[in-house]
N, C-alpha and C positions, 0 to 999 in steps of 0.2 A: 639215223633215227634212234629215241629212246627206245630204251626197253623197258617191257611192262611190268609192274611191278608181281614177283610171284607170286609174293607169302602176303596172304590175306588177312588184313589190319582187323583184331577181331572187336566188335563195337559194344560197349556197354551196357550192360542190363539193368534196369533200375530194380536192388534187390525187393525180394516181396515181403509185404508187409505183415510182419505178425500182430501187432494193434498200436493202440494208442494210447499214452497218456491221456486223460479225460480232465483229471485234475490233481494237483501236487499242491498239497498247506496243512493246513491245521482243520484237526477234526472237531463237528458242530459239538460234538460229543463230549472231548473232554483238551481240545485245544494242541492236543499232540498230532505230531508229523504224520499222516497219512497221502496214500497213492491211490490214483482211481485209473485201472487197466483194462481197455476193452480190449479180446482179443478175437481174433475174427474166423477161427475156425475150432471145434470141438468135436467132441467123439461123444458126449452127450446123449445117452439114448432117451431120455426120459423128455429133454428139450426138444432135440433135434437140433437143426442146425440155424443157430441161433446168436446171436452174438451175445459175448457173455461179457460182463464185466466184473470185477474185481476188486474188492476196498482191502486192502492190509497197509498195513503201519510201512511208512518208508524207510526209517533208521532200524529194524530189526527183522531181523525173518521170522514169518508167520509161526513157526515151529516154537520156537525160543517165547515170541513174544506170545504166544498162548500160555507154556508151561508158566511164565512168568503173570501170569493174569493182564498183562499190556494190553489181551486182543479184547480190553472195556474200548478203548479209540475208535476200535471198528465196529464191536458186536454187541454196546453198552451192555444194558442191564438183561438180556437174551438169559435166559434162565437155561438154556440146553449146551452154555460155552462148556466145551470137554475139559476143560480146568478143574470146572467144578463139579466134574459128576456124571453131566449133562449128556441130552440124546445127539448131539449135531451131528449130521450125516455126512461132513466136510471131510474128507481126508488130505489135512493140512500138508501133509507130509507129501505130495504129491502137487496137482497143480497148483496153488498157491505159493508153494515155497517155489516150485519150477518159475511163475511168471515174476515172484520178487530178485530170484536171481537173473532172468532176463533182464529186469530192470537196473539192478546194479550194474549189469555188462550193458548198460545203453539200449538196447537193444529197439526200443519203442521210443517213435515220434512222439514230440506235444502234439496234441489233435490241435488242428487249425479248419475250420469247417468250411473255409474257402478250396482248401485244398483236398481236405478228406472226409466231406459232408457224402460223395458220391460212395464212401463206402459203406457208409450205412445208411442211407436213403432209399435201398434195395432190400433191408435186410430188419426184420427182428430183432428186439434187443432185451436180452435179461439183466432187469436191474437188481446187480447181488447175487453174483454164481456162489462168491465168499464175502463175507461183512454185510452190514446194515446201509441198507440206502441214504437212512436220514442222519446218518453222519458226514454225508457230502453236502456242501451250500445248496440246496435245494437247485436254484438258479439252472447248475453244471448238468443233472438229470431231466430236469424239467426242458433243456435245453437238446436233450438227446432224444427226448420221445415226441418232438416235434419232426425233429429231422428221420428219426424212423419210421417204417411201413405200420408198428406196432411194439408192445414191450408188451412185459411182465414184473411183476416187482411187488416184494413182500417186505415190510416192519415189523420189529419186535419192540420197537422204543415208543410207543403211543403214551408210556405212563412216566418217561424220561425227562426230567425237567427241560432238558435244550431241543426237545421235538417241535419241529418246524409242523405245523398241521395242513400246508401246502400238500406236503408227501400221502395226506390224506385223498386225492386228488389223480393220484399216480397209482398209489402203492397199495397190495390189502393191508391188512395189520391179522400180522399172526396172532390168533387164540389158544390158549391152551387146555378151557374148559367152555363147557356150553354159556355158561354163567357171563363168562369172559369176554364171547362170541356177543350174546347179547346186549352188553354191555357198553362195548365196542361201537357198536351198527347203532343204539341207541348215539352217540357223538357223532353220528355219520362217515362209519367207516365201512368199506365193506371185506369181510373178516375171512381168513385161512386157517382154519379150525382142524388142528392135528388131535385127531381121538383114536380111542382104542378100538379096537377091532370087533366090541360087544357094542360101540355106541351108535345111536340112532340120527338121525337128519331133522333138523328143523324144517319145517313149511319152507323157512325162506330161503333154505342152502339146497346148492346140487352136492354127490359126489363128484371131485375131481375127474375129468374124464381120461387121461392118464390112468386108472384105478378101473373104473365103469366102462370103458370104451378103447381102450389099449390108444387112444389118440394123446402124440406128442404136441407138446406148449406150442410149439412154431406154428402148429394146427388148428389150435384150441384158441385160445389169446384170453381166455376168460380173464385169468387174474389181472388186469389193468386199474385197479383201485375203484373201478366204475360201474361194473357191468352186474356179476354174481357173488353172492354168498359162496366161501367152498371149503368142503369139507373132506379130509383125506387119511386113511389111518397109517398109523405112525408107522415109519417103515426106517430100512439103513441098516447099517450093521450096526449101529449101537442103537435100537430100538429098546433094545429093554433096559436101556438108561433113562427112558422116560418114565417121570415121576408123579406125573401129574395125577390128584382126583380127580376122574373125570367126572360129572353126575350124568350117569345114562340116562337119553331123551328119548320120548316116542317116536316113532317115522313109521 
């Protein structure tokens, strides 16, 4: 009679996934290499738990190609890029440059939706934790928030010569003054209005309820390009690199 075998063959785990490539080419923007990364878990309080996505440049890390003004590819004409001045609440230096070195070490699948539609078919998606939406072929996003339960997702490029006005449809378009705001919703958008902290509400806008109501995005879903006006005051740690006039409205 054989003998049974002792030592127990151990079986393979299929590793777990940190996200996806969404899309790898050339941005609508200005034609240079960019990556579109969803990644599938965040620490996020403001979101909650959300799938987030990610536009930065693929031949440069986010760090570098900020200092360098590169990050126009992902964040075109964005008046708050920290290059120049600006409020952005991104801390480059952290996940964005963590997920572009993931990506140089491989580390994320092409998305293929036959195979990895089920991970986000369950799940909420932010469109633009870092970079501009409508620097991605419309198509790649429009494509994503079918397949999701829900998104969110904001523009700063509405005045951008290569702005796809599809993302009108998806996305709010960030305002920076009421003026702005109005202006905006006049083209049929509907608008995410960063004000100061003395400024008042239009008729047609809420406060963010993040702000109002302590409720995270995965809760809320307002911002969908579709539903509410919203308006939120300037917050981050470079808040008071916000430049803007505002013109204070009544509410």
């Amino acid at each position: 009679m054989r003998k049974l075998t002792s030592t127990k063959i151990k079986t393979m785990t299929k590793p777990k996934e940190l996200g996806f490539i969404l899309y790898d080419g050339p941005s609508v923007l200005d034609g240079a290499p960019i990556v579109v990364i969803a990644t599938l878990s965040t620490s996020n309080r403001k979101t909650g738990d959300m799938v987030q996505t990610w536009i930065i440049r693929s031949d440069i890390d986010p760090v570098t190609s900020s200092k360098m003004g590169k990050d126009v590819s992902i964040c075109g004409n964005c008046p708050h890029r920290q290059n120049t001045g600006g409020a952005c609440y991104v801390n480059i230096g952290q996940a964005p440059n963590q997920i572009y070195k993931s990506y140089i070490r491989g580390r994320y699948a092409k998305f293929d939706i036959e195979l990895h539609g089920q991970y986000l078919s369950s799940r909420k998606v932010r469109l633009g934790a870092y970079g501009d939406p409508s620097a991605v072929p419309f198509d790649i996003f429009k494509t994503i928030t079918e397949i999701a339960q829900s998104h969110t997702g904001y523009t700063h490029q509405i005045a951008h010569k290569n702005f796809d006005k599809r993302y009108l449809s998806i996305c709010q378009v960030s305002a920076d003054t009421p003026k702005q705001a109005l202006k905006y919703q006049s083209m049929g958008a509907k608008t995410f209005r960063v004000a100061l902290p003395n400024d008042g509400l239009f008729d047609n806008e809420i406060e963010c309820l993040a702000d109002s109501k302590g409720l995270q995005c995965v809760d809320c879903g307002l911002c969908d390009g579709q539903t509410k006006n919203i308006a939120i005051a300037v917050h981050g740690s470079r808040a008071s690199s916000f430049k803007s006039n505002l013109i204070a409205v009544g509410g």
